[in-house]
PQR file of N, CA, C, O and H, with PARSE charges and radii, in Angstrom:
ATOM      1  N   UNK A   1      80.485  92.078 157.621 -0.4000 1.5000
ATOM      2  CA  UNK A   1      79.686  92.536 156.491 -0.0000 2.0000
ATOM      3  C   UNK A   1      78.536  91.551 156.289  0.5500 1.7000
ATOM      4  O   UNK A   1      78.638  90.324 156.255 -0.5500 1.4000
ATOM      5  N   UNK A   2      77.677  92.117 156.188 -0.4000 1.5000
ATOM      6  CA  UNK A   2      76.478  91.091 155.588 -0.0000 2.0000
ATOM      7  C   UNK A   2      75.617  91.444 153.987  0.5500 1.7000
ATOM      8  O   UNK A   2      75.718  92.387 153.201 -0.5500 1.4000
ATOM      9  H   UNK A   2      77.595  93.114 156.215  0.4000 1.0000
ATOM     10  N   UNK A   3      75.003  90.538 153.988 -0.4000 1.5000
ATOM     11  CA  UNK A   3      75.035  90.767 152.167 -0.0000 2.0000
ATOM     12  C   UNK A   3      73.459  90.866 151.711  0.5500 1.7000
ATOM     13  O   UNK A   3      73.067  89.757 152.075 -0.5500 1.4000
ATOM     14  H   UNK A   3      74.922  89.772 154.626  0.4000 1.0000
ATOM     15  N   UNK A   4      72.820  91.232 151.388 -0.4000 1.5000
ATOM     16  CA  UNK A   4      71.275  91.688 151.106 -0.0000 2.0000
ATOM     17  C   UNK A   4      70.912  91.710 149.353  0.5500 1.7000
ATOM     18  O   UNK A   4      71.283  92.502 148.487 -0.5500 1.4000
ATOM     19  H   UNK A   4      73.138  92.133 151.092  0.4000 1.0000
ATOM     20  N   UNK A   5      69.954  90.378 149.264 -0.4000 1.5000
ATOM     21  CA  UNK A   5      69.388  90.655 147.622 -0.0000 2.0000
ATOM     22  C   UNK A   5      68.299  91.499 147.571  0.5500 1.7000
ATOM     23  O   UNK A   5      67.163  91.115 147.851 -0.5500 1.4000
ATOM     24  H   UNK A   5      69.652  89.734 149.967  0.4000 1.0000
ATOM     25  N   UNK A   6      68.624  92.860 147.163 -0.4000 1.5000
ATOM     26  CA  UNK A   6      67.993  94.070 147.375 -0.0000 2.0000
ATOM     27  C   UNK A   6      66.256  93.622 145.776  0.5500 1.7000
ATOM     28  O   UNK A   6      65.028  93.546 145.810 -0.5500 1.4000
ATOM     29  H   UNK A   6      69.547  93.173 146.936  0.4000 1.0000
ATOM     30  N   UNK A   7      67.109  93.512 144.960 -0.4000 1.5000
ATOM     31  CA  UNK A   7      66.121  93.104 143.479 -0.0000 2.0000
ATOM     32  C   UNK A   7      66.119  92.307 142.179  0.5500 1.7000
ATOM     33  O   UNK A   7      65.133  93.036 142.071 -0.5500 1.4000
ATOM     34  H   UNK A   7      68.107  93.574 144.933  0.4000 1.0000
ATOM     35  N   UNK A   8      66.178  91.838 141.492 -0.4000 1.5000
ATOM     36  CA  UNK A   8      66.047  91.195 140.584 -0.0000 2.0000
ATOM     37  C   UNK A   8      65.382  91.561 139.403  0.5500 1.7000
ATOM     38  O   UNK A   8      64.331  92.190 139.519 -0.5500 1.4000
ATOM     39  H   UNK A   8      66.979  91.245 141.579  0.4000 1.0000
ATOM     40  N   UNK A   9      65.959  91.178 137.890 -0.4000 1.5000
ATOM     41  CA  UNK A   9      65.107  91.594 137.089 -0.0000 2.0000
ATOM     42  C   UNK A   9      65.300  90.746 135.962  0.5500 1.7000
ATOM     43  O   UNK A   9      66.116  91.136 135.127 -0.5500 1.4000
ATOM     44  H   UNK A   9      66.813  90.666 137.796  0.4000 1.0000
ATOM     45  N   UNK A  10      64.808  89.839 135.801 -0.4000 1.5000
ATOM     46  CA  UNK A  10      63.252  89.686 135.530 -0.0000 2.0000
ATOM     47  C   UNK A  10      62.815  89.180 137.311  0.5500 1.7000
ATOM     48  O   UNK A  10      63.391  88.410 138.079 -0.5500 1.4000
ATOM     49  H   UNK A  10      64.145  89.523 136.480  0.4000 1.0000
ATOM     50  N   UNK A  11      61.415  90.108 137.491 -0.4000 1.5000
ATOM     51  CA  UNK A  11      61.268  89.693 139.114 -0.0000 2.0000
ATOM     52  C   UNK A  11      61.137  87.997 139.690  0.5500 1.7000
ATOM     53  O   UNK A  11      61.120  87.678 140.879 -0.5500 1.4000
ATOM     54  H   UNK A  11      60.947  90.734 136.867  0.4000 1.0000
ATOM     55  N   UNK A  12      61.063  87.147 138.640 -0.4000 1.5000
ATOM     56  CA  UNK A  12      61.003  85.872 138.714 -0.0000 2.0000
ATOM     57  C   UNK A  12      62.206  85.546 139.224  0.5500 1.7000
ATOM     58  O   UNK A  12      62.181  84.680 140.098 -0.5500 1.4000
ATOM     59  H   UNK A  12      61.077  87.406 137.675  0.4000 1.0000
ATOM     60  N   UNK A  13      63.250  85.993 138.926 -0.4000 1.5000
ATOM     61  CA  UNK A  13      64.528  85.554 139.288 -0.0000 2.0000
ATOM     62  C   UNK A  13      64.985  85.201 141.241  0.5500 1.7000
ATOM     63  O   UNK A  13      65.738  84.448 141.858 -0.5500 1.4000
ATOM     64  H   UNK A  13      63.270  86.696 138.215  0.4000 1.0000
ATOM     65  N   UNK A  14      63.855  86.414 141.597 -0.4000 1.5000
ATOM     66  CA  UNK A  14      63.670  86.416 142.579 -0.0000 2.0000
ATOM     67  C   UNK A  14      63.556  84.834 143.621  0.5500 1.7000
ATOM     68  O   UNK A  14      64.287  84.625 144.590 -0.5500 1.4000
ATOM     69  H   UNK A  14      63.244  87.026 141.096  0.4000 1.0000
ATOM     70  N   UNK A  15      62.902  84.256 143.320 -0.4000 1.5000
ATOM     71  CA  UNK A  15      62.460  82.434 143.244 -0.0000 2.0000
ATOM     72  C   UNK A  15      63.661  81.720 143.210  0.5500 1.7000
ATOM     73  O   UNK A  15      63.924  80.745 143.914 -0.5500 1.4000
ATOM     74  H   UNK A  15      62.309  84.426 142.533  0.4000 1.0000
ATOM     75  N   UNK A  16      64.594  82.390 142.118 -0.4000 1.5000
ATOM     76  CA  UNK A  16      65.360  81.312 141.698 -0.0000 2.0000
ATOM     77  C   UNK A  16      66.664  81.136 142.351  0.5500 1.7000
ATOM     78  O   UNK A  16      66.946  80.089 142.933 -0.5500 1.4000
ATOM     79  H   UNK A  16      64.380  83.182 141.546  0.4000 1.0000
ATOM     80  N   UNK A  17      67.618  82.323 142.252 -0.4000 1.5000
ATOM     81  CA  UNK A  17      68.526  82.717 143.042 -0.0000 2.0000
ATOM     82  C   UNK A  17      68.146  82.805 144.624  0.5500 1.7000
ATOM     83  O   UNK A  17      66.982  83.062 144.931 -0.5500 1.4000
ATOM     84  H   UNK A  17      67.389  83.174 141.779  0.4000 1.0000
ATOM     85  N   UNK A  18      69.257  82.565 145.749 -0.4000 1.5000
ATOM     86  CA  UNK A  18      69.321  82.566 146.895 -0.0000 2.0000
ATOM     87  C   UNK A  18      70.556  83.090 147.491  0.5500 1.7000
ATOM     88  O   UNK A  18      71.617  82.465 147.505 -0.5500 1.4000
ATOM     89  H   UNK A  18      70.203  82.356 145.500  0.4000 1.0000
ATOM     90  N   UNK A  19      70.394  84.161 147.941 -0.4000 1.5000
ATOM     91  CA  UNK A  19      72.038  84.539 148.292 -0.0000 2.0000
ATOM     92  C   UNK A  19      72.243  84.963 150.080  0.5500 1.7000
ATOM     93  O   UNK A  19      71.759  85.862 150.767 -0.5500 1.4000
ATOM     94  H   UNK A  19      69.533  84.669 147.929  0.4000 1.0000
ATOM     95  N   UNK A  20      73.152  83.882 150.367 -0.4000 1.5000
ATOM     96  CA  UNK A  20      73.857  83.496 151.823 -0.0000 2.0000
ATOM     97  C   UNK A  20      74.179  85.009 152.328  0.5500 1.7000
ATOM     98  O   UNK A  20      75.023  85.680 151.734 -0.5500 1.4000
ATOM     99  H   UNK A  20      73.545  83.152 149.809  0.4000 1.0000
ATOM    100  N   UNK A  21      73.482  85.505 153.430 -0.4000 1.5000
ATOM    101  CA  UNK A  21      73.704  86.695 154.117 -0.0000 2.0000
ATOM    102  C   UNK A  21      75.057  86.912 154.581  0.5500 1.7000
ATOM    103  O   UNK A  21      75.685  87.970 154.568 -0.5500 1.4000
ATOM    104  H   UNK A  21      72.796  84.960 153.912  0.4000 1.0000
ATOM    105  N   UNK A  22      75.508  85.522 155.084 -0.4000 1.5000
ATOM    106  CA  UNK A  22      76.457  85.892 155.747 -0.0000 2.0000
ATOM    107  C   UNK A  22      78.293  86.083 154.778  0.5500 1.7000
ATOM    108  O   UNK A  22      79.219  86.887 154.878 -0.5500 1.4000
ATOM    109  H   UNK A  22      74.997  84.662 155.095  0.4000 1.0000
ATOM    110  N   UNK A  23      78.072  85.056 154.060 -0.4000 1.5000
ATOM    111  CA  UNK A  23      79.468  85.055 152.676 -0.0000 2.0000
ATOM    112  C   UNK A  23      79.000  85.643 151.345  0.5500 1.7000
ATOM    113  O   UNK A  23      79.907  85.962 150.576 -0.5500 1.4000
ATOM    114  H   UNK A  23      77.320  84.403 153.978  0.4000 1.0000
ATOM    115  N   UNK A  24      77.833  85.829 150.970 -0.4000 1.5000
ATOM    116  CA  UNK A  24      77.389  86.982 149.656 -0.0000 2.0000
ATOM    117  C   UNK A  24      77.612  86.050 148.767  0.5500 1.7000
ATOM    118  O   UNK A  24      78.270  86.500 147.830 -0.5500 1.4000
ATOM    119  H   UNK A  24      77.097  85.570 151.596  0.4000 1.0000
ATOM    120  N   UNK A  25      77.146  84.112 148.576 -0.4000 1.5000
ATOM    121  CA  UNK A  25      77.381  83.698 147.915 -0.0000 2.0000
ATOM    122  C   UNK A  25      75.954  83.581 147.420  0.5500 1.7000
ATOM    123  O   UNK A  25      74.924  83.608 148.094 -0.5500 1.4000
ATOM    124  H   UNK A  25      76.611  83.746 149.338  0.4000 1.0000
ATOM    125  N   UNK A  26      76.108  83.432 145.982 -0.4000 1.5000
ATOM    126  CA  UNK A  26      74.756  82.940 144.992 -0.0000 2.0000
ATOM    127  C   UNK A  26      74.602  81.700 144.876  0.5500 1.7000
ATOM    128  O   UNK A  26      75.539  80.918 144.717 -0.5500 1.4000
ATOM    129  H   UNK A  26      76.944  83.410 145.435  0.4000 1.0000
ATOM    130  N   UNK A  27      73.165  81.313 144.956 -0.4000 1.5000
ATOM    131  CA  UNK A  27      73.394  79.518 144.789 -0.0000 2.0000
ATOM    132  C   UNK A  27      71.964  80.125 144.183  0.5500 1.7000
ATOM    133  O   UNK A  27      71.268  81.110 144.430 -0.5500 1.4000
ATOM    134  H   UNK A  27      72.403  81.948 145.085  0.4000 1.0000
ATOM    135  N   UNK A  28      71.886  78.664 142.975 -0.4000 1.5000
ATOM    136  CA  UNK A  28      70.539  78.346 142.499 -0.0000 2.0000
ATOM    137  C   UNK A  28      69.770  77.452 143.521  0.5500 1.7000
ATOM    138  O   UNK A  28      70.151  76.578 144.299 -0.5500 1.4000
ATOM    139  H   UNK A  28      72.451  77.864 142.774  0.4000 1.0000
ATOM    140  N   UNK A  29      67.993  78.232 143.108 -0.4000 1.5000
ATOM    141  CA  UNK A  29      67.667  76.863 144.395 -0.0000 2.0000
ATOM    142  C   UNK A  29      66.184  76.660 143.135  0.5500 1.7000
ATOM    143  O   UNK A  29      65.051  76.569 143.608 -0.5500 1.4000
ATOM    144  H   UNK A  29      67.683  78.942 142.475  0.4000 1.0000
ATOM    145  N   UNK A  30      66.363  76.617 141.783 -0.4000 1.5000
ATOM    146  CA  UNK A  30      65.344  76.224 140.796 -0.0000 2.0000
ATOM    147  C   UNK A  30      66.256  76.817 139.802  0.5500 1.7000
ATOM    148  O   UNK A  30      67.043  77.746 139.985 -0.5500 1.4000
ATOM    149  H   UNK A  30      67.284  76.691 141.399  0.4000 1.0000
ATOM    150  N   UNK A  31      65.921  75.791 138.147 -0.4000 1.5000
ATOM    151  CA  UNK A  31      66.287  75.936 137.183 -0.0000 2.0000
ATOM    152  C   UNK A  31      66.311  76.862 136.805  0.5500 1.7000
ATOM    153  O   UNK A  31      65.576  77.706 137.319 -0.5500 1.4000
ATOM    154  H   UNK A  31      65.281  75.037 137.998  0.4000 1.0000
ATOM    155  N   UNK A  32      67.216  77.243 135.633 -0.4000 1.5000
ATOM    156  CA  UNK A  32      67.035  78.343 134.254 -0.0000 2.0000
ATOM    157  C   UNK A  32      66.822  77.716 133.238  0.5500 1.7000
ATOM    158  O   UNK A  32      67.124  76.528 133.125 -0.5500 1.4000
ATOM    159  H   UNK A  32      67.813  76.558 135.215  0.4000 1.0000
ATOM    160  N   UNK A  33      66.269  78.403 132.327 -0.4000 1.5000
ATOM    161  CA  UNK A  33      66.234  78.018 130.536 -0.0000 2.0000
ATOM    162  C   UNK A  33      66.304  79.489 129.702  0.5500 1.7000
ATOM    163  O   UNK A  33      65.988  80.666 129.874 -0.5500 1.4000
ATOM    164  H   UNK A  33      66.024  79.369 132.419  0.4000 1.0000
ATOM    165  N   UNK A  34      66.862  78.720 128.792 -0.4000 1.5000
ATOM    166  CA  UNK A  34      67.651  79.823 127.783 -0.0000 2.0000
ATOM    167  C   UNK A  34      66.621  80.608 126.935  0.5500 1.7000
ATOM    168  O   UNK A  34      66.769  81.741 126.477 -0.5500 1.4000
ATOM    169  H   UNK A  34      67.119  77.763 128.652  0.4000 1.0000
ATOM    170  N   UNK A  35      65.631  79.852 126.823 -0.4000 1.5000
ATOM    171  CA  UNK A  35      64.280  79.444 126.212 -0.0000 2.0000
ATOM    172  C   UNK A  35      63.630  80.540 127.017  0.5500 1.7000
ATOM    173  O   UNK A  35      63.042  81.287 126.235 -0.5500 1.4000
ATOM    174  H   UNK A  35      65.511  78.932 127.195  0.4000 1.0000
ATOM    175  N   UNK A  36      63.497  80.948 128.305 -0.4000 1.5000
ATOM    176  CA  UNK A  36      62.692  81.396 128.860 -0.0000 2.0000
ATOM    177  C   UNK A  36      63.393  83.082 128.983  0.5500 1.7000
ATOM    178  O   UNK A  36      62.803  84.064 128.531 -0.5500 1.4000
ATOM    179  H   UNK A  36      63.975  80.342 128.940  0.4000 1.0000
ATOM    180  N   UNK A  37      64.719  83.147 129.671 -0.4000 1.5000
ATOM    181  CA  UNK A  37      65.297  84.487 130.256 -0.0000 2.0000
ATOM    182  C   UNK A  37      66.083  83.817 129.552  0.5500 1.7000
ATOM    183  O   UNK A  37      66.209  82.632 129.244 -0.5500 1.4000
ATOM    184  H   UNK A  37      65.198  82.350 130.039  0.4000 1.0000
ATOM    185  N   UNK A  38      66.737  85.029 129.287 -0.4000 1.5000
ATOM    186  CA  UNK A  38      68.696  85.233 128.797 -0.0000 2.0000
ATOM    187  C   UNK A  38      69.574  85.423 129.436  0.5500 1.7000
ATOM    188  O   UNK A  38      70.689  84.917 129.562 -0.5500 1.4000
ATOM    189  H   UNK A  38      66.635  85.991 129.537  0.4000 1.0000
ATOM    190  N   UNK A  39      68.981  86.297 129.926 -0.4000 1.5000
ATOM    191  CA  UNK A  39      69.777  87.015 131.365 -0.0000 2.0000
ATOM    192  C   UNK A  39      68.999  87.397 132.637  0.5500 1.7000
ATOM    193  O   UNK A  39      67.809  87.705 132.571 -0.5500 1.4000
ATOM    194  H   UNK A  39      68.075  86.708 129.824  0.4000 1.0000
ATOM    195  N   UNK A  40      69.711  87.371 133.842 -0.4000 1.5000
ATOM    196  CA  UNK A  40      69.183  87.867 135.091 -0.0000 2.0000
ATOM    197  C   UNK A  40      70.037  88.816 135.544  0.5500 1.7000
ATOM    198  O   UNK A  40      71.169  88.783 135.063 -0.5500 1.4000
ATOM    199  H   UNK A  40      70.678  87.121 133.895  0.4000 1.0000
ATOM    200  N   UNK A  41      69.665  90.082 136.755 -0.4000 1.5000
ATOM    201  CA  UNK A  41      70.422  91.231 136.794 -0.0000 2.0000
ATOM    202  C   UNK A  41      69.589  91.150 138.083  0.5500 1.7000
ATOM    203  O   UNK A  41      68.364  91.222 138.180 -0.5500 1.4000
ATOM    204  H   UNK A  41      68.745  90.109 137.146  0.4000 1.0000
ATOM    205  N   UNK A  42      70.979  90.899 139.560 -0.4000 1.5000
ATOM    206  CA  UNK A  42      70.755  90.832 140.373 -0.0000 2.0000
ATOM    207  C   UNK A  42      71.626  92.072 141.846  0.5500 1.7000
ATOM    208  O   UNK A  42      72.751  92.103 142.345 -0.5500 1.4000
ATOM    209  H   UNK A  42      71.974  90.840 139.482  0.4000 1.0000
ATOM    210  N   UNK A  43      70.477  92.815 142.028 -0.4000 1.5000
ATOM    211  CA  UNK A  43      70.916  93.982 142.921 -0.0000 2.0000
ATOM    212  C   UNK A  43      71.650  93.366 144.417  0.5500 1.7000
ATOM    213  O   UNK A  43      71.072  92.577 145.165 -0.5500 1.4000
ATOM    214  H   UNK A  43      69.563  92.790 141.623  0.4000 1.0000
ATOM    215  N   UNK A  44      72.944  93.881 144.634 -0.4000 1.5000
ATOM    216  CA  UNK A  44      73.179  93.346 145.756 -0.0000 2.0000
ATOM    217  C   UNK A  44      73.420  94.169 146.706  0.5500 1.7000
ATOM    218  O   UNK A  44      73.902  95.184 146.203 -0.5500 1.4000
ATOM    219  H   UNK A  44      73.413  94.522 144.027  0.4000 1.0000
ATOM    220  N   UNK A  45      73.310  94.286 148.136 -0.4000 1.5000
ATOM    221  CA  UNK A  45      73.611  95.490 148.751 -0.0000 2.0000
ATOM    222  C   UNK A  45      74.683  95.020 150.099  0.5500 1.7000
ATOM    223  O   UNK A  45      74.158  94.111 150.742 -0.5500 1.4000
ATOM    224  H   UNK A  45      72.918  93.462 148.545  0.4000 1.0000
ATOM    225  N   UNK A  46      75.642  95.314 150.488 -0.4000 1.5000
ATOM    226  CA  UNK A  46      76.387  94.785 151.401 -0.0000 2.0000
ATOM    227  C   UNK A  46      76.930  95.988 152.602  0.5500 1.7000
ATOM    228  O   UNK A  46      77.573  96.984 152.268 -0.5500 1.4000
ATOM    229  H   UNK A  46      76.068  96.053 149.965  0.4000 1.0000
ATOM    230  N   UNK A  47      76.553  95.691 153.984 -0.4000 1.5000
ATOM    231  CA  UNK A  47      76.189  96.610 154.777 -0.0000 2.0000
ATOM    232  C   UNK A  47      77.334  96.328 155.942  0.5500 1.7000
ATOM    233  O   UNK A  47      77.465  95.129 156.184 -0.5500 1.4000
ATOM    234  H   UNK A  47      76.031  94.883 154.255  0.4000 1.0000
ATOM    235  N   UNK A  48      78.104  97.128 156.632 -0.4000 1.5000
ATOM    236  CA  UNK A  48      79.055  96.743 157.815 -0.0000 2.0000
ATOM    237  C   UNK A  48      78.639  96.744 158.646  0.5500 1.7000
ATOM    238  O   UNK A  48      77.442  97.030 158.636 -0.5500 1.4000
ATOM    239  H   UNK A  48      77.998  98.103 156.435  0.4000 1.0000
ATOM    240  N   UNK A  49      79.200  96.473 159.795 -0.4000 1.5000
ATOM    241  CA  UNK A  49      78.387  96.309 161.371 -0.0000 2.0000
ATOM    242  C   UNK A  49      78.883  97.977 162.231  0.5500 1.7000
ATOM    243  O   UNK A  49      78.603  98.306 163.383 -0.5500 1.4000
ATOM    244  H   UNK A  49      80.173  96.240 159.802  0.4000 1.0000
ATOM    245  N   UNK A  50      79.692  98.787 161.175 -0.4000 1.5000
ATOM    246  CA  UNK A  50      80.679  99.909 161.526 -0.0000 2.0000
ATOM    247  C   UNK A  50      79.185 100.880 162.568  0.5500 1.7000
ATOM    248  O   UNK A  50      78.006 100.535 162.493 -0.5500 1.4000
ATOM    249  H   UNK A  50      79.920  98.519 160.239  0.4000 1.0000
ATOM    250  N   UNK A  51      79.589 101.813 163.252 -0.4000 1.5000
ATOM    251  CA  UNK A  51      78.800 103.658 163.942 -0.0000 2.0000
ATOM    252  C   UNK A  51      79.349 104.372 162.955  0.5500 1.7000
ATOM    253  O   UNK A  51      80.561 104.517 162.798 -0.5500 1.4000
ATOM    254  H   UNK A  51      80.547 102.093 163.312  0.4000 1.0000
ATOM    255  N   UNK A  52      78.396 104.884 162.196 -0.4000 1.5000
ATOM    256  CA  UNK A  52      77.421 104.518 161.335 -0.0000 2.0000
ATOM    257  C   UNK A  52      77.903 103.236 160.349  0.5500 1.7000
ATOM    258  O   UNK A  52      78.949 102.968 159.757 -0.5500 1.4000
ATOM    259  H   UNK A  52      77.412 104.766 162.324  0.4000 1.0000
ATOM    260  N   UNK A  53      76.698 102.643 160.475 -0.4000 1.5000
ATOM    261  CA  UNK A  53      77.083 101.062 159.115 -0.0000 2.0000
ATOM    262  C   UNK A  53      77.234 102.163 157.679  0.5500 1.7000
ATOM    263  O   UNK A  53      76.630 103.151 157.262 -0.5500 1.4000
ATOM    264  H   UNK A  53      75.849 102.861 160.956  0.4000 1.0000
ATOM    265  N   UNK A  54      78.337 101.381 157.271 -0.4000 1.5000
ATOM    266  CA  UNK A  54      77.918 102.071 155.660 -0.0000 2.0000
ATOM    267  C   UNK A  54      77.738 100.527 154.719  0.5500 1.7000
ATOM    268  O   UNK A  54      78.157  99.390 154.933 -0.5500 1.4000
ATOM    269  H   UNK A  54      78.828 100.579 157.610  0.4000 1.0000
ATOM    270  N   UNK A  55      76.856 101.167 153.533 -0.4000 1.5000
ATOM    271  CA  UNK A  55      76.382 100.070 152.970 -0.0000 2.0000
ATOM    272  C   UNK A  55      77.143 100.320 150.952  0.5500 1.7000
ATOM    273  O   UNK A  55      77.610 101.373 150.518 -0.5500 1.4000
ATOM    274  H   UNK A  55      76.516 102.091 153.359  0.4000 1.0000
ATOM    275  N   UNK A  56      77.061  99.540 150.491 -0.4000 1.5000
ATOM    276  CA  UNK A  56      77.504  99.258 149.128 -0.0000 2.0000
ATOM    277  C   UNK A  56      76.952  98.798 148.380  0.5500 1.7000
ATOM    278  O   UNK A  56      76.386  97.823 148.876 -0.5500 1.4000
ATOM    279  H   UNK A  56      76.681  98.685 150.843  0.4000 1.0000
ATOM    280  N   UNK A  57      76.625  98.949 146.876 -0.4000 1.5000
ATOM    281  CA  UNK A  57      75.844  98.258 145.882 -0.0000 2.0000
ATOM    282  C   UNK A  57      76.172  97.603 145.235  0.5500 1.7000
ATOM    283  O   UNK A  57      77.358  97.913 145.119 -0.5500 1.4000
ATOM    284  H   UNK A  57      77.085  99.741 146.474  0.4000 1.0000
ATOM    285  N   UNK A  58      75.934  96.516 144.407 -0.4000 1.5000
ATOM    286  CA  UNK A  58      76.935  96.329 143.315 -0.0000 2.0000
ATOM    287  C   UNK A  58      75.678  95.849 142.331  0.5500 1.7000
ATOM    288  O   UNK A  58      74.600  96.279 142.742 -0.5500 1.4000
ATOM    289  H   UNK A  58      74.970  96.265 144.501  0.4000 1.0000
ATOM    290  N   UNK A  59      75.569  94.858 140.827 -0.4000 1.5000
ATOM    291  CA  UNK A  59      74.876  94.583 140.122 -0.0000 2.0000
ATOM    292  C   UNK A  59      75.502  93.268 139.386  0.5500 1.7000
ATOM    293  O   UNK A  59      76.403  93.334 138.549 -0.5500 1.4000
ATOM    294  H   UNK A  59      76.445  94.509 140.493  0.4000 1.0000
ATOM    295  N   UNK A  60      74.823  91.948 139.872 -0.4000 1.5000
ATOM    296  CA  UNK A  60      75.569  90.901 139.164 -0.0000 2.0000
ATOM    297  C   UNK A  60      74.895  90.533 137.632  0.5500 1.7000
ATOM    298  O   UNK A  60      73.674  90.600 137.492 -0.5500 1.4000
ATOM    299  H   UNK A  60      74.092  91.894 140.552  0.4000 1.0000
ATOM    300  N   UNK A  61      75.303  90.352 137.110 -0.4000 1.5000
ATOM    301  CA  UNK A  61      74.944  89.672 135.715 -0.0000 2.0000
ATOM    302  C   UNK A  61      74.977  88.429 135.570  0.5500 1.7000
ATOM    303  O   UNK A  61      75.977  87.834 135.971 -0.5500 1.4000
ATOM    304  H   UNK A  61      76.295  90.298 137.224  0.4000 1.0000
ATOM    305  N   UNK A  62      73.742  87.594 134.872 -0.4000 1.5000
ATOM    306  CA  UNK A  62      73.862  86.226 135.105 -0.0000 2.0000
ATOM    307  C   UNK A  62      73.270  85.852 133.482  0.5500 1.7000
ATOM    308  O   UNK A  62      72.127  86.010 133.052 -0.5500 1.4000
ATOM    309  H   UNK A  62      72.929  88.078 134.546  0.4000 1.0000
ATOM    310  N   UNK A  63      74.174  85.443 132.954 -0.4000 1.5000
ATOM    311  CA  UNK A  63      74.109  85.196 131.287 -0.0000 2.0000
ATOM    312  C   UNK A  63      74.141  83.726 131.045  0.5500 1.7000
ATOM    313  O   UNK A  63      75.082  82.932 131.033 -0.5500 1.4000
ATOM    314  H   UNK A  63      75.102  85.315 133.303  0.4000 1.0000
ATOM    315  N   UNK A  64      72.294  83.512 130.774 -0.4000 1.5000
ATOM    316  CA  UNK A  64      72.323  81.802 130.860 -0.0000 2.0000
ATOM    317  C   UNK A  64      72.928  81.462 129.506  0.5500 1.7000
ATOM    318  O   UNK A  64      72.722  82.356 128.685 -0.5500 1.4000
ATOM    319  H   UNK A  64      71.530  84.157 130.784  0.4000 1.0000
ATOM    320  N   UNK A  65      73.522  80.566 129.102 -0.4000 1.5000
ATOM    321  CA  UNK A  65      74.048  79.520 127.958 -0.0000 2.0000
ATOM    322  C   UNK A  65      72.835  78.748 127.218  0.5500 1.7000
ATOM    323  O   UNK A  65      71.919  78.266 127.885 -0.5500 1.4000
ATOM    324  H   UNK A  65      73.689  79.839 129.769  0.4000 1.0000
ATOM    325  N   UNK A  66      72.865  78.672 126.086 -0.4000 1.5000
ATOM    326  CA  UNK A  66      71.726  77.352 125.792 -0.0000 2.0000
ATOM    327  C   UNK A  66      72.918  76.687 125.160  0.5500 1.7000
ATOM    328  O   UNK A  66      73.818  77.027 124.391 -0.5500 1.4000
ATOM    329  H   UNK A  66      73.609  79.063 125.545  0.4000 1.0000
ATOM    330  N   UNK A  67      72.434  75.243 126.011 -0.4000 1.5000
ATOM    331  CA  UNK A  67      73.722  74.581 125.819 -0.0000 2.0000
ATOM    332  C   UNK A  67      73.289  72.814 125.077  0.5500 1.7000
ATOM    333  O   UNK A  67      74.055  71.870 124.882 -0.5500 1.4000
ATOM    334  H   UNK A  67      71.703  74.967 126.635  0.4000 1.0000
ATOM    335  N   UNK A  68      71.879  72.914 124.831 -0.4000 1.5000
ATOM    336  CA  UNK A  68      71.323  71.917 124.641 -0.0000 2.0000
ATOM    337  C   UNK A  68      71.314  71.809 122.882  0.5500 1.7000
ATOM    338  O   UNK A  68      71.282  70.753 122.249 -0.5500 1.4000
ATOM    339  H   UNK A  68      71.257  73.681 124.989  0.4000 1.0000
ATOM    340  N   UNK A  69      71.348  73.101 122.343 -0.4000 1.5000
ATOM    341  CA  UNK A  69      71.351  73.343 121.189 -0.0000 2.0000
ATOM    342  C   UNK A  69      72.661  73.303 120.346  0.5500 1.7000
ATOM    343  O   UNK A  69      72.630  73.562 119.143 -0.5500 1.4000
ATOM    344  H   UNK A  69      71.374  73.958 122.856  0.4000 1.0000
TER
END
């Protein structure tokens, strides 16, 4: 299976998040602030190597904390 960040929303998020093709893991590769987004809503699409590949969607939710306050 391999793993595809299809979209993002707010499209900035795009920048921020990085997600590993091969294990479908999320890693930050730049900050968040609570101040700025609340939330991010990240499209994921995950595809088999199967005749015919079939593919899957899912939608992660990413609910920043303000934690300074």
């Amino acid at each position: 299976v391999s793993f595809s960040l299809s979209n993002t929303f707010p499209e900035t998020g795009i920048n921020i998040f990085v997600l590993n093709a091969r294990t479908g893991e999320i890693h930050l590769t730049g900050t968040v602030d609570y101040e700025d987004v609340r939330s991010y809503e990240i499209q994921i699409e995950a595809t088999d190597k199967g005749t015919p590949p079939l593919s899957g969607h899912c939608k992660v939710v990413v609910e920043v904390v303000d934690v300074n306050d």
